[in-house]
C-alpha positions as CSV (number, residue, x, y, z in Angstrom):
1,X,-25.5,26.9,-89.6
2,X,-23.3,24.1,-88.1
3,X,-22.2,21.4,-90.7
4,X,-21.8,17.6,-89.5
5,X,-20.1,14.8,-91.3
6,X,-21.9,11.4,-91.5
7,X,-20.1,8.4,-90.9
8,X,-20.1,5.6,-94.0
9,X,-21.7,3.0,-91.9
10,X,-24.3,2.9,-94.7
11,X,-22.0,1.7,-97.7
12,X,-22.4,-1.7,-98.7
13,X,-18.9,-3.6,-97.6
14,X,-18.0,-0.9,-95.3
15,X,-14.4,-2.0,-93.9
16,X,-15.4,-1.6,-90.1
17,X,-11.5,-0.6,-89.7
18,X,-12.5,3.1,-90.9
19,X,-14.9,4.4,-88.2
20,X,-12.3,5.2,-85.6
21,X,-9.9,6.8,-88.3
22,X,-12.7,8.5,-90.2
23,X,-14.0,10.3,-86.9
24,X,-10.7,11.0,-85.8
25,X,-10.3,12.9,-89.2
26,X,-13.7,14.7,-89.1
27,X,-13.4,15.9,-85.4
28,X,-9.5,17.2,-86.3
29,X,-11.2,19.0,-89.5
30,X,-13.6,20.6,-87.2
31,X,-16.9,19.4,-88.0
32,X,-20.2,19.4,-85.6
33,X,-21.2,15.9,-85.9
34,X,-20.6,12.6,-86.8
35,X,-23.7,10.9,-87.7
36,X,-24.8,7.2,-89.0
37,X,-27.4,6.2,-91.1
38,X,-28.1,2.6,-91.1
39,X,-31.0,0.0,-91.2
40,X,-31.0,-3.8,-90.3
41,X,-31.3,-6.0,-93.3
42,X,-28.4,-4.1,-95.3
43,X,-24.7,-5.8,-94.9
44,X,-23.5,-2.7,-93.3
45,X,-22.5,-1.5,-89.7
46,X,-25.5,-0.8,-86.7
47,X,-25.8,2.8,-84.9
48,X,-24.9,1.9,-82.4
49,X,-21.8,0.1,-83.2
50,X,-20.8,2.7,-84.9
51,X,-21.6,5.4,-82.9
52,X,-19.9,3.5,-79.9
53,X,-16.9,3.2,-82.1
54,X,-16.8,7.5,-82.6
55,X,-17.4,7.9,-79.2
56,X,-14.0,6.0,-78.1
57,X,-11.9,7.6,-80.7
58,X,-13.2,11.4,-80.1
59,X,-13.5,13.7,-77.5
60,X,-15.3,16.9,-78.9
61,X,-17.4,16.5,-81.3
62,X,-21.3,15.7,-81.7
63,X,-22.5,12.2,-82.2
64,X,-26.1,11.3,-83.6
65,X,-28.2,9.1,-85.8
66,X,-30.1,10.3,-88.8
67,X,-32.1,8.8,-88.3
68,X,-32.4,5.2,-86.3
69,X,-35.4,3.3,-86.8
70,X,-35.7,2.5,-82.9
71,X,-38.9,0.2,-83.1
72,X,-37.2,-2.7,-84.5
73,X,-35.3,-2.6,-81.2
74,X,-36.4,-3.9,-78.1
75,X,-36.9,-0.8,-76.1
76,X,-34.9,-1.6,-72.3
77,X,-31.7,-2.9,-74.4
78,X,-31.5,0.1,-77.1
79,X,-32.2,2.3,-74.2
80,X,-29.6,0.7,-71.8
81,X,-26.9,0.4,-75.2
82,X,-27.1,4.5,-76.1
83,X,-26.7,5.5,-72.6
84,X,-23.4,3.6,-72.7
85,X,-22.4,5.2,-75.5
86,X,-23.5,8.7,-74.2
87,X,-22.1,8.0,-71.3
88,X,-18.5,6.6,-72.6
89,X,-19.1,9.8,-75.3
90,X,-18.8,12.2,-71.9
91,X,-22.2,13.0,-73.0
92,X,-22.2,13.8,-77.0
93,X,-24.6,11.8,-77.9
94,X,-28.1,12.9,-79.9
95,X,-30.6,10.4,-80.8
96,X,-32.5,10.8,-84.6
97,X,-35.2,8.9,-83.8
98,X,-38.3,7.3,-87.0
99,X,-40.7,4.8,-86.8
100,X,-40.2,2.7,-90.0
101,X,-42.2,0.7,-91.6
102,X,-41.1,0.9,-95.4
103,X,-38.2,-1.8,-95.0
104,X,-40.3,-4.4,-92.9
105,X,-37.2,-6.8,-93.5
106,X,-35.6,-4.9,-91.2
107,X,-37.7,-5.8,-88.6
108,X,-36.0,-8.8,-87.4
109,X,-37.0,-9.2,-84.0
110,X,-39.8,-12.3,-82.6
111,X,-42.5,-10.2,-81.4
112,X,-41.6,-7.0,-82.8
113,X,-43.3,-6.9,-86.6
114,X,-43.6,-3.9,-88.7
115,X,-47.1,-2.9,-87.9
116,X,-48.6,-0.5,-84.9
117,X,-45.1,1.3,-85.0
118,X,-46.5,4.6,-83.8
119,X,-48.0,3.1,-81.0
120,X,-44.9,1.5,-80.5
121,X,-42.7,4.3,-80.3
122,X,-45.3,6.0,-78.1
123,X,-44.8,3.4,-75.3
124,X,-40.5,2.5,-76.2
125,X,-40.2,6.4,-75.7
126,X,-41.6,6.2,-72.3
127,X,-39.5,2.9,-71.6
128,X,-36.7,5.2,-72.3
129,X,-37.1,7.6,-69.8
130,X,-38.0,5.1,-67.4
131,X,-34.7,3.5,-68.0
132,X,-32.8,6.5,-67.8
133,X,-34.2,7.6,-65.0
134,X,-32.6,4.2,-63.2
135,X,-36.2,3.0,-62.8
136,X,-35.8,-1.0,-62.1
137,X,-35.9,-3.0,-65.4
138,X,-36.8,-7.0,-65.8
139,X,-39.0,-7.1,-62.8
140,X,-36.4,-6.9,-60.3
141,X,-35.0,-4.0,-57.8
142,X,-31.9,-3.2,-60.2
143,X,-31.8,0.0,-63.2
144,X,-30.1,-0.7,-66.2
145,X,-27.8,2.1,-66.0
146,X,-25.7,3.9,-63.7
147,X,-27.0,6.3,-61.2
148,X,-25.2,9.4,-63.2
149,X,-26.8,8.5,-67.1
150,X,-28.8,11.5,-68.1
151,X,-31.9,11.4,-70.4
152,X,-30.5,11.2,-74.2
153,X,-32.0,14.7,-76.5
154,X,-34.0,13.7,-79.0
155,X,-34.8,14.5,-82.7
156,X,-37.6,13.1,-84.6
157,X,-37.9,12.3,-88.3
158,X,-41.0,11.7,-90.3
159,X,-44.3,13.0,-92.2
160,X,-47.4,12.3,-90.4
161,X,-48.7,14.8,-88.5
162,X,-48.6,12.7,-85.3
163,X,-44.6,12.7,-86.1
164,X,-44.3,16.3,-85.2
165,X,-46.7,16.2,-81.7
166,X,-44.3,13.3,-81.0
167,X,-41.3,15.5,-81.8
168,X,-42.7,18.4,-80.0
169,X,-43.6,16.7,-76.7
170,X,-40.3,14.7,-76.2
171,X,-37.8,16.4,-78.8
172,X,-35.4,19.0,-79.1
173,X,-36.4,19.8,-82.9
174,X,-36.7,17.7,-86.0
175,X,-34.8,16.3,-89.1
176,X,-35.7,16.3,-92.4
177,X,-35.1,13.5,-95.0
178,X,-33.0,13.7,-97.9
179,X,-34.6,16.1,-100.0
180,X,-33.5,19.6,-101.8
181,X,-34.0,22.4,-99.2
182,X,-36.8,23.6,-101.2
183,X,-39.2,20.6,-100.9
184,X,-37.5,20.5,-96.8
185,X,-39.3,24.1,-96.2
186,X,-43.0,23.2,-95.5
187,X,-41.8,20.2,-93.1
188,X,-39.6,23.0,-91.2
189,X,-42.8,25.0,-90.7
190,X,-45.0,22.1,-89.7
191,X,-42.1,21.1,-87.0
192,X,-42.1,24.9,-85.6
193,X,-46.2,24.9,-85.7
194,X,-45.9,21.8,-84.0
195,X,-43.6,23.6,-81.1
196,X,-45.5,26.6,-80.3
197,X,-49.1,24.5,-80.3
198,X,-47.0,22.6,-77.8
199,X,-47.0,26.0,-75.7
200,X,-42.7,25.7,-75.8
201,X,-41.2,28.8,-75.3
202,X,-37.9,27.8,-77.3
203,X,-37.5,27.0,-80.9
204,X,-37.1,23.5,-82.2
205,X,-33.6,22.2,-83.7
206,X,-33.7,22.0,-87.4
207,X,-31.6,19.5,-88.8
208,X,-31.0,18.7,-92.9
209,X,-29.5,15.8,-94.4
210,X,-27.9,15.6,-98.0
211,X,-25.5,13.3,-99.6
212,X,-22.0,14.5,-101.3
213,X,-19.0,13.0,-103.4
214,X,-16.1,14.4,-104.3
215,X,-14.4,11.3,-105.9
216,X,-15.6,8.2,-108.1
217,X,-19.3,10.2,-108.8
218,X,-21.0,7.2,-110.4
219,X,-20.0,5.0,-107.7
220,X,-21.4,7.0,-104.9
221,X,-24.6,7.4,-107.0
222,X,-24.5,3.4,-107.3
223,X,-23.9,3.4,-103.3
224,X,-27.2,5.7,-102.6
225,X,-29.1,4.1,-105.1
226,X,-28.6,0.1,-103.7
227,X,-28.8,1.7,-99.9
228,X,-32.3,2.5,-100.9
229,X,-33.7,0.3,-103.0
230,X,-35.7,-1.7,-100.7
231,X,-37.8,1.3,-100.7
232,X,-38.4,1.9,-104.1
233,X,-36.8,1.8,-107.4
234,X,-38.6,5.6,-107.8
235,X,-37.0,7.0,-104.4
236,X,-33.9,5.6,-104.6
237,X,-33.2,7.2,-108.0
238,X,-34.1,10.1,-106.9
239,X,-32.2,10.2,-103.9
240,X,-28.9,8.9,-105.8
241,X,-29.2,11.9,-108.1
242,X,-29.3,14.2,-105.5
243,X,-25.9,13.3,-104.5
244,X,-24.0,16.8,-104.4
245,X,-21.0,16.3,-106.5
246,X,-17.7,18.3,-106.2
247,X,-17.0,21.7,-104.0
248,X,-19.4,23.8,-106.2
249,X,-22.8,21.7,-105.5
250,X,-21.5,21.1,-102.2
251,X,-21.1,24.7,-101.3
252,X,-24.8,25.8,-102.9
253,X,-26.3,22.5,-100.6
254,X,-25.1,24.8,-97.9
255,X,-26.3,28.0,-98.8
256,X,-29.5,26.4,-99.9
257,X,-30.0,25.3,-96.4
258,X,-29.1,27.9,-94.6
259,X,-31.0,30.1,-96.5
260,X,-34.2,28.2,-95.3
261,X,-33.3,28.5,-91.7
262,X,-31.5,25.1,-91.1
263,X,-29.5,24.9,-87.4
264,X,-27.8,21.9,-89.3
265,X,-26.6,20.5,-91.8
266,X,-25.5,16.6,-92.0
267,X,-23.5,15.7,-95.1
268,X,-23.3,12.0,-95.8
269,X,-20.9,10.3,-97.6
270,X,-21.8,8.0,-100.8
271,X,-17.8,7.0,-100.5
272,X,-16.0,5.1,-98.2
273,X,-13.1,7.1,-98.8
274,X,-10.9,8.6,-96.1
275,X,-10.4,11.3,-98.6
276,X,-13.7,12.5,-98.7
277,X,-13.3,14.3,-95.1
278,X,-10.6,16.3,-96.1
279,X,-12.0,17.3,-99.6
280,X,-15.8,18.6,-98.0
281,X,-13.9,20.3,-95.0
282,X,-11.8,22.1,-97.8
283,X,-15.1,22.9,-99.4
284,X,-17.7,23.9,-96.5
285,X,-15.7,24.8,-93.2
């Protein structure tokens, strides 16, 4: 199982100054991934800024979103933004992709509300091909890319059944959400049901997320815990005390993981801290 690193873009106040030093660190320390988590209305940094800023100061490793709530985008500009970033990236890039809907005030663009989002993200994924295919954009003659951008891979987050046909017919596998690898096991098997009704002959990408901390504990909780509150006093609590604390839980989130047949594992930070890095790679690689 590979491990990926995610990027602090989801810590309130984030200093923006870190991401290029912070995915310098995690690519020298040997990790898969560098991955963002992020939403809108939170007074953190965007996917895509972020993962633009990892792509210019790497040259190795994975980049990806875990996931990026895509409908409150408008689909020819998010589509014509990652393949810049892929493209600058030398082609690194892999796109998490969910529908959202539980943090409407993320939804911040006219015309684009937070209602018919599967329906939504059935048409903005064929807008995305389209676009990447160089197809003419804005009712003119001209693509929005260059002649070379390749179609981005794809993973797909979510519950609802239609989440895994979705992930099946345009995705290379599926990522879970931040629960303990026990409670991630039925969504695993619904994601390689999905595959095989889907007549593929390969086997999806399996992707886990957890959060760690090996410093301040209670101030990482406190970071996880205001991150998701929009959702839910219940869920975020739940979520903050999941955060793996230390080598030793770090190490069993791995094994746990693994044991259930994860490709990948995505460990998120609930610090800021360039410290972190060096501390998990000391723990897990």
């Amino acid at each position: 199982m590979k491990i990926g690193i995610g990027l602090p873009n989801q810590v309130r106040g984030v200093d923006p100054r870190i991401i290029p030093e912070w995915s310098a660190r995690a690519e020298s320390a040997g990790f898969s991934t560098l991955a963002t988590v992020g939403r809108t209305a939170y007074p953190g940094m965007a996917d895509t800024v972020v993962l633009a800023g990892a792509a210019a100061a790497t040259r190795t490793i994975g980049l990806s979103s875990t996931i990026m709530l895509t409908t409150v985008w408008p689909p020819v500009l998010l589509a014509k933004e990652l393949a810049g970033i892929d493209g600058m990236s030398g082609g690194r890039l892999t796109l998490g992709v969910g529908i959202g809907g539980n943090r409407p005030d993320d939804f911040v663009v006219d015309g684009l509300p937070p209602e018919g989002l599967g329906g939504r993200m059935d048409r903005d994924l064929e807008t995305y091909h389209g676009v990447w295919r160089g197809e003419p954009v804005g009712g003119g003659v001209n693509a929005a890319v260059p002649a070379a951008t390749r179609p981005i891979p794809l993973l797909f987050g979510g519950l609802a059944p239609v989440a895994f046909r979705r992930m099946a017919t345009w995705g290379q596998g599926y990522i879970a959400g931040s629960l303990p690898a026990p409670a991630v096991v039925p969504f695993f098997d619904l994601a390689r049901q999905a595959w095989k009704e889907q007549g593929r002959e390969d086997a999806p990408k399996l992707v886990a997320i957890a959060y760690f901390a090996f410093g301040d504990a209670a101030r990482g909780r406190d970071n996880i815990r205001d991150y998701y509150a929009a959702v839910g006093a219940e869920y975020a609590d739940a979520v903050a005390n999941a955060v793996h604390v230390g080598a030793d839980e770090v190490r069993e989130a791995v094994r746990s993981f693994a044991a259930i047949g994860a490709d990948e594992l995505i460990l998120h930070p609930a610090l800021a801290d360039l410290d972190e890095i060096g501390r998990l790679a000391d723990a897990v690689l």
